[in-house]
N, C-alpha and C positions, 0 to 999 in steps of 0.2 A: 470428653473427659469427665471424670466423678469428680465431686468438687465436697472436701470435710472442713466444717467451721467449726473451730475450738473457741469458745466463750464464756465467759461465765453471767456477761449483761446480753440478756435479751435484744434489746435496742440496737447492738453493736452487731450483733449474731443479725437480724434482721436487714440491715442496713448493708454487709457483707455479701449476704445471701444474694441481697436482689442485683448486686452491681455485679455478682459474680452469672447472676443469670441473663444479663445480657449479652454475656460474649456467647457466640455463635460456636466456637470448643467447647463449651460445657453442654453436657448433656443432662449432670444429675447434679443436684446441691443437698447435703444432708447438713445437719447441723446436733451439735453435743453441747451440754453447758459443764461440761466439768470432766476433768482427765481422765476416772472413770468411766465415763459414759462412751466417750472419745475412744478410748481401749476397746469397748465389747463391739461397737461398729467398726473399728480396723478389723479385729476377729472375727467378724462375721461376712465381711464383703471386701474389696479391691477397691481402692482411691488413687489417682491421678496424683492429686494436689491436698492439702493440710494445710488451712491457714488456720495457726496457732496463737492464741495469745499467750503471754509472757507471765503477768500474774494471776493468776486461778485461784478460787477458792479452795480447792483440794490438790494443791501443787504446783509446782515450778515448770513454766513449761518448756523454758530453754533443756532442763533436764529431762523432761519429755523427748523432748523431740531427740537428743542423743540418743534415746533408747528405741524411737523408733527409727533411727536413720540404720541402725544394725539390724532391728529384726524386719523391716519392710527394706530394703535398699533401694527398692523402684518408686517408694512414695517417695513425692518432691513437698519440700517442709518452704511453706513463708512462714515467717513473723509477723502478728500484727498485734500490733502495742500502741499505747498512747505514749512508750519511753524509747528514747533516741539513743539512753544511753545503752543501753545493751546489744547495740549493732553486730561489736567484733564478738561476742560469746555464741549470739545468733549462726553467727558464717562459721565460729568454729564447731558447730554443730550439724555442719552440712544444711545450712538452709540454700535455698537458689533466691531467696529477696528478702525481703525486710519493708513491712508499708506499715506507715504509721496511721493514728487515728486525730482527727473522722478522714473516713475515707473518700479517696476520690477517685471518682471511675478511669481518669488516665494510669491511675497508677495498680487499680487491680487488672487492667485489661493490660497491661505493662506485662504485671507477676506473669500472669496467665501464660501470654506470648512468648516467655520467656521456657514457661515447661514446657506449651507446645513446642515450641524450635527444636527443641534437647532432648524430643523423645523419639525415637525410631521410626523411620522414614515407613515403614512398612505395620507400624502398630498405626499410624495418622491411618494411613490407608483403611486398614479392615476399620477401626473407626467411623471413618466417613461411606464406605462401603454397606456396612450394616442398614444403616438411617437411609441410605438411601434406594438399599433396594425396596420396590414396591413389593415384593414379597416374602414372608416370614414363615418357618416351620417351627410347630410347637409339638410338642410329649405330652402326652397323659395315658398313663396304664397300657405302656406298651402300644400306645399308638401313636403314628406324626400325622399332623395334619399341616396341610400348606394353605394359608391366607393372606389374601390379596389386603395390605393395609389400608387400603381405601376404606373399606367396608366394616374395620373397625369403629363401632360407634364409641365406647368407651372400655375399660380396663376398670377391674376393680378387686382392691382383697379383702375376702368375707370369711370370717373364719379359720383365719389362715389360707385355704387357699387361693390361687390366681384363676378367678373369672375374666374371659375373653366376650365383650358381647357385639355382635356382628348385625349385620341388617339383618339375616336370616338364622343364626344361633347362635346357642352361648357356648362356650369351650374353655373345657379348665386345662389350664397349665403348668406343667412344673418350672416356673420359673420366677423369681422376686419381682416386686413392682421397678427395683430399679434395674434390672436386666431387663425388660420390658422399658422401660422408658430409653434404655440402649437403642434399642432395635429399629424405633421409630422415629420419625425427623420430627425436631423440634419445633418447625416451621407447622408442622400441620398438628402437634399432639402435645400435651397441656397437665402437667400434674396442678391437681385445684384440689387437694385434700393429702392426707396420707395415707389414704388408701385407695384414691381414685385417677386416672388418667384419662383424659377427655379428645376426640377428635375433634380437633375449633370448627370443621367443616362442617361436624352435623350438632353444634348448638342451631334450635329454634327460637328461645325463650329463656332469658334471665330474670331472675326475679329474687328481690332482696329477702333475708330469711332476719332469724332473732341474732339478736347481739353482734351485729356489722358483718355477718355472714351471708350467702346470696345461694340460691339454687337454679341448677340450670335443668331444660328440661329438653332431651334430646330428640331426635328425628324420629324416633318409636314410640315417644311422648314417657318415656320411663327420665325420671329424675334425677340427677346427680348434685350432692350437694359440695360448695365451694365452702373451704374452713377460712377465717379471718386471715392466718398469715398467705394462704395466697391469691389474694382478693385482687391486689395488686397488679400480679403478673397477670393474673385473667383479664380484667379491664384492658389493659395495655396490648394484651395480644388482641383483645375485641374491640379494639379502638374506641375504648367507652371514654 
């Protein structure tokens, strides 16, 4: 499942993210710091779940979220606020929960289970289907090519487009980083920038870079570098 944080504190946005990236339904985590921002990313791709805060610097996000529960009816809206009191305005707005802050992982993996349960028996399916087949077909200029996931060493977008780099070549794709991070199992594949995805099988070499950032150096000795915010999740999946 895609997973949208509405924030307007970094910290909180942060702190969301990562609780939301250990449950095993999540696939993708994006994050917005402000009701605008939140807007042009529903416009531009599909989300699962929206977890919204309540007061924003550029608007009310209970009122948000009414106006997204009419024009998305398949996104599933939480609340997450530091205030208790606006429960019942939350639920009259078609939320499925309500977590308050700071957060605790029983209760975002709670939210979670809850859209998972409530979503069609047959979308879980192609879901979990996807990630786990070992192989993928990609487009570019009129041609598909079939790859075996294993063999992807990393994912990257440069310039706007989607580079594929493989043990034996590189292959662009018509498709977004997080459509690509669809495709592929969580267990083996690793977004560590915003615009890089990594196969955890063929890191060789980590090594710390400037300003609490680290670069990894892959099985073909080509470099990928990890940005601060997910330094975290890399360690944790490299059991650093």
């Amino acid at each position: 499942m895609k997973v949208l944080i509405v924030d307007d504190e970094p910290l909180a946005r942060d702190e969301l993210a990562y609780l939301a990236k250990q449950d095993s339904h999540v696939s993708v985590v994006e994050e917005a710091g402000s009701i605008e921002e939140a807007a042009k990313k529903l416009a531009a791709e599909e989300f699962t779940i929206i977890f919204l805060d309540i007061r924003l610097d550029d608007g009310n996000g209970i009122n948000f979220g009414k106006q997204l529960a009419k024009k998305y009816p398949r996104l599933k809206i939480v609340f997450a606020t530091a205030y208790d009191q606006y429960a019942l305005p939350a639920f009259e707005a078609s939320a499925v929960d309500y977590i308050l802050k700071p957060f605790e992982e029983s209760r975002v993996k709670e939210a979670i289970k809850r859209v998972w349960a409530s979503s069609k028996p047959a979308e879980r399916s192609v879901q979990l289907s996807q990630a786990a087949n070992p192989r993928m077909s990609v487009t570019f200029e009129d041609q598909t090519r079939v790859i075996n996931k294993r063999d992807i060493l990393y994912v990257e977008v440069n310039n706007g487009d989607l580079v594929i780099t493989t043990k034996s070549q590189k292959i662009q794709a018509k498709l977004t980083l997080t459509k690509m991070g669809q495709l592929l199992d969580p267990q083996d594949f690793l977004k560590v920038h915003r615009s890089f995805l990594v196969n955890l099988n063929e890191i060789k070499k980590v090594e710390p870079g400037f300003n609490h950032t680290y670069e990894l150096t892959m099985s073909n000795q080509e470099k990928v570098p990890v940005s601060r915010s997910f330094v975290t999740d890399m360690k944790q999946a490299l059991g650093m």
